[in-house]
N, C-alpha and C positions, 0 to 999 in steps of 0.2 A: 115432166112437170114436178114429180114426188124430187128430182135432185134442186131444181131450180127454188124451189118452196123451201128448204131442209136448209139451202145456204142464205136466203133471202132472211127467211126468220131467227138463223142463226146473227147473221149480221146484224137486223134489229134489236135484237136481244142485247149487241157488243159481247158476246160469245166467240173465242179464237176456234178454231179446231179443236185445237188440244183439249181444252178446258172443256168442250161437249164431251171430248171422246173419255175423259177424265170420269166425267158425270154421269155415261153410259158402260165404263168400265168398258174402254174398248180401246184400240189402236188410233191414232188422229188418222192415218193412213185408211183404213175403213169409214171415215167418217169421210175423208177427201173423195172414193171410189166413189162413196153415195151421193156426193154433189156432183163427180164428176157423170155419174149416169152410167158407170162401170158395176156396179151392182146395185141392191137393191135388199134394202133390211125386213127381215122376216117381220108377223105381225106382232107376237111377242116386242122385239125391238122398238117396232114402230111405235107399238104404245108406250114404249120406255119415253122414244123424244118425244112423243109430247107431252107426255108430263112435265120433262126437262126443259122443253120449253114451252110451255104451259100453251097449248096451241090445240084445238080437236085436229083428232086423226084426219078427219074429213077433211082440214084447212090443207093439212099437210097433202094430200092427197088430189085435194081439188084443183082448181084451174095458177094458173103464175100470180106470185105474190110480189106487188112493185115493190121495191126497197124505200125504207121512208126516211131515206137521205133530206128531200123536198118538206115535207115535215118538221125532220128535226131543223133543216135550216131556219125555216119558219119559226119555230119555237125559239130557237136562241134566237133570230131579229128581235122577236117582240120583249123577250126579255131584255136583251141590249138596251131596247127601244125605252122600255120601263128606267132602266139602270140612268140611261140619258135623260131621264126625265126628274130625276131623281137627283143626279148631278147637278143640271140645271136650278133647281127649286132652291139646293141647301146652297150655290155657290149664289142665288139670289138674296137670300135669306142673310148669310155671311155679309154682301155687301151693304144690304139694309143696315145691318147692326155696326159696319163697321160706320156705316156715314152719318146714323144719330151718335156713335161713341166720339167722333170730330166734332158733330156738330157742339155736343156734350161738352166737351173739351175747350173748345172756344169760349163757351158762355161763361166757363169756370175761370178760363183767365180772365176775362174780362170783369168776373165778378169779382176776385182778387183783386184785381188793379184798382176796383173802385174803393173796395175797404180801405188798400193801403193808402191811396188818394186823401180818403175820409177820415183816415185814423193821424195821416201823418206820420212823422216818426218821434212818436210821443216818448217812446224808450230813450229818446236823445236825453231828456230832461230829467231820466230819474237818479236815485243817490245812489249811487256804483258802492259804497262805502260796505257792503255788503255782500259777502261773495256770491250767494245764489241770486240776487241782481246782477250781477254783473255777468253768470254764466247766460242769463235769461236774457239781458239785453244782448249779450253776442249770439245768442241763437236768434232772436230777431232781426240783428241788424243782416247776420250771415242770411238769412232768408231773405231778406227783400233784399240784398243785394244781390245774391244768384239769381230770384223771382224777375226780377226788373234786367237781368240779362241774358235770362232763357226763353221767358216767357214770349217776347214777340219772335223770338225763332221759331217755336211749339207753335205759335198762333197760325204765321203765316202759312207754316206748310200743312197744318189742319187746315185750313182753309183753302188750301190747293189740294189735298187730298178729298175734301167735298165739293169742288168740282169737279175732279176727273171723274169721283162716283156717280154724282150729278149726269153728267154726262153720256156718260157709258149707260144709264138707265134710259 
């Protein structure tokens, strides 16, 4: 029982050989004997491991100690399980934001095209004879002339991008 117990709780600890035998200032080879049930450590010793592995003598001494392989599997599931949930939440969350920043997106070209509808191209009419007019009308006209040939491309595929989000929700 005392070899079965010494390597059980050494494994639960994630303690190699070595590194007990390190801690008990002994040979890994005598620590191997004592799992293997080939000897058997004085009580001086004995209360050395368990200090080192923080265990009462008695535990060490008592009846077989299961391994908590079953445990630790358990533990990393639920953590997993956590992490998957968490994944889940913020790739929800991502989608959320991405389908009101379309939706967003949409309203803005639309609210542009009504302006420039509304406004006309009033720039056509002023006196150029002026060169900071004349830069300001090319920077408007260069606007709504890229505006009015990017914008229904940006339109339509935001609005194909909030359905598929749509969708998929």
């Amino acid at each position: 029982m005392l070899s079965e117990n010494i390597k059980a709780i050494r494994k639960s600890k994630g303690l190699s050989q070595q590194e007990l035998a390190v801690k008990l200032n002994v040979v890994r080879q005598t620590i191997s004997k004592w799992e293997q049930g080939l000897s058997v450590p004085d009580s001086a010793m004995l209360i050395a491991i368990s200090g080192v592995l923080e265990t009462p003598v008695s535990t060490l001494l008592g009846e077989t100690i299961v391994e908590t392989e079953v445990d630790n599997l358990k533990a990393i599931s639920e953590k997993l399980e956590v992490i998957n949930l968490q994944l889940a939440h913020r790739k929800t969350t991502t989608r959320k934001i991405i389908h009101w920043l379309l939706i967003s997106l949409c309203v803005l070209i639309v609210a542009i095209f009504i302006i420039l509808f509304l406004l006309g191209s009033s720039y056509l009419g002023w006196d150029y004879s002026n060169p900071e007019t004349v830069v300001l009308g090319v920077v408007f006209h260069s606007f709504e002339w890229l505006f009015v040939r990017v914008a229904p491309i940006v339109f339509i595929i935001s609005i194909i991008g909030v359905l598929l989000i749509w969708r998929k929700e």
